[in-house]
N, C-alpha and C positions, 0 to 999 in steps of 0.2 A: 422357308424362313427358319433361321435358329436361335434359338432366344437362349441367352444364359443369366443364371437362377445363381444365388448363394443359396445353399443349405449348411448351417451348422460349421460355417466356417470352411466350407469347402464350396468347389466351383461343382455346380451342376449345368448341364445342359439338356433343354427339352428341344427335341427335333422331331419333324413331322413326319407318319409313318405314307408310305405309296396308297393307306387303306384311309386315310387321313386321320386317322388316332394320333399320338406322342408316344415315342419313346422318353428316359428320362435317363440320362448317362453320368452315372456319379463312380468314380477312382475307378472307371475302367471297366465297370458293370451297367451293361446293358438293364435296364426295369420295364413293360409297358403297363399301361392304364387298366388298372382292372375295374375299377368301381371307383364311382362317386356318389356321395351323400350330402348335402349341400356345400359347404365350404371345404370337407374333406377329400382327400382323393386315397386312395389305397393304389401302393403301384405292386407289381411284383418281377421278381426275377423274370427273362425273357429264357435261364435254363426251367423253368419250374416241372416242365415232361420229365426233365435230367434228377428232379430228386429234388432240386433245389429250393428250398422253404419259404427263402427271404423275402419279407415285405417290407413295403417304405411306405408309410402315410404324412401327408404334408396336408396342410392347411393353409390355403393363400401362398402357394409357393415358399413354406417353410418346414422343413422337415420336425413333425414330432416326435416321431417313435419309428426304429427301425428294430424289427424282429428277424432274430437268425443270423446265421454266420454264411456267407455262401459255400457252398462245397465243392468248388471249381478255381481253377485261376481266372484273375480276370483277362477278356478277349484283347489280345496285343493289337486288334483294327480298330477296337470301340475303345480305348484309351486315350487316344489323342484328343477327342470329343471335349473333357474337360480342360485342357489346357490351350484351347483354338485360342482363347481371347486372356490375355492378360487379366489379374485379380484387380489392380488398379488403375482399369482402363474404364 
């Protein structure tokens, strides 16, 4: 199942990983689940091996605070992820 999220005015989607975690696919960047603390979740870059910094933390599927710039282009496969469903659908 794929569920799509707004964050911050943009289209996210969380899809289910084969290990049953979430990926979290926002402008074309792959994120998965690294930690939860009650309502908060901390996601990170899926390059993070690659150097990559970037964290997303969301609360109740709302993005608060994203840290870092990524240092990659985003994946031209895991892009289409946020535009599967129309914003006013």
């Amino acid at each position: 199942m794929i569920l799509f999220i707004y964050i911050a005015e943009e289209k996210a989607v969380l899809k289910p990983t084969f290990k049953g975690g979430l990926f979290l696919y926002l402008n074309g960047y792959r994120h998965t689940k690294h930690s939860v603390a009650g309502q908060k979740t901390r996601w990170r870059c899926t390059q993070f091996r690659q150097k990559c910094r970037v964290k997303l933390f969301t609360v109740d599927d709302e993005l608060i605070l994203q840290k870092g710039e990524h240092n990659h282009p985003p994946n031209k496969k895991d892009s289409y992820f946020p535009h599967a469903c129309p914003k006013d659908q």
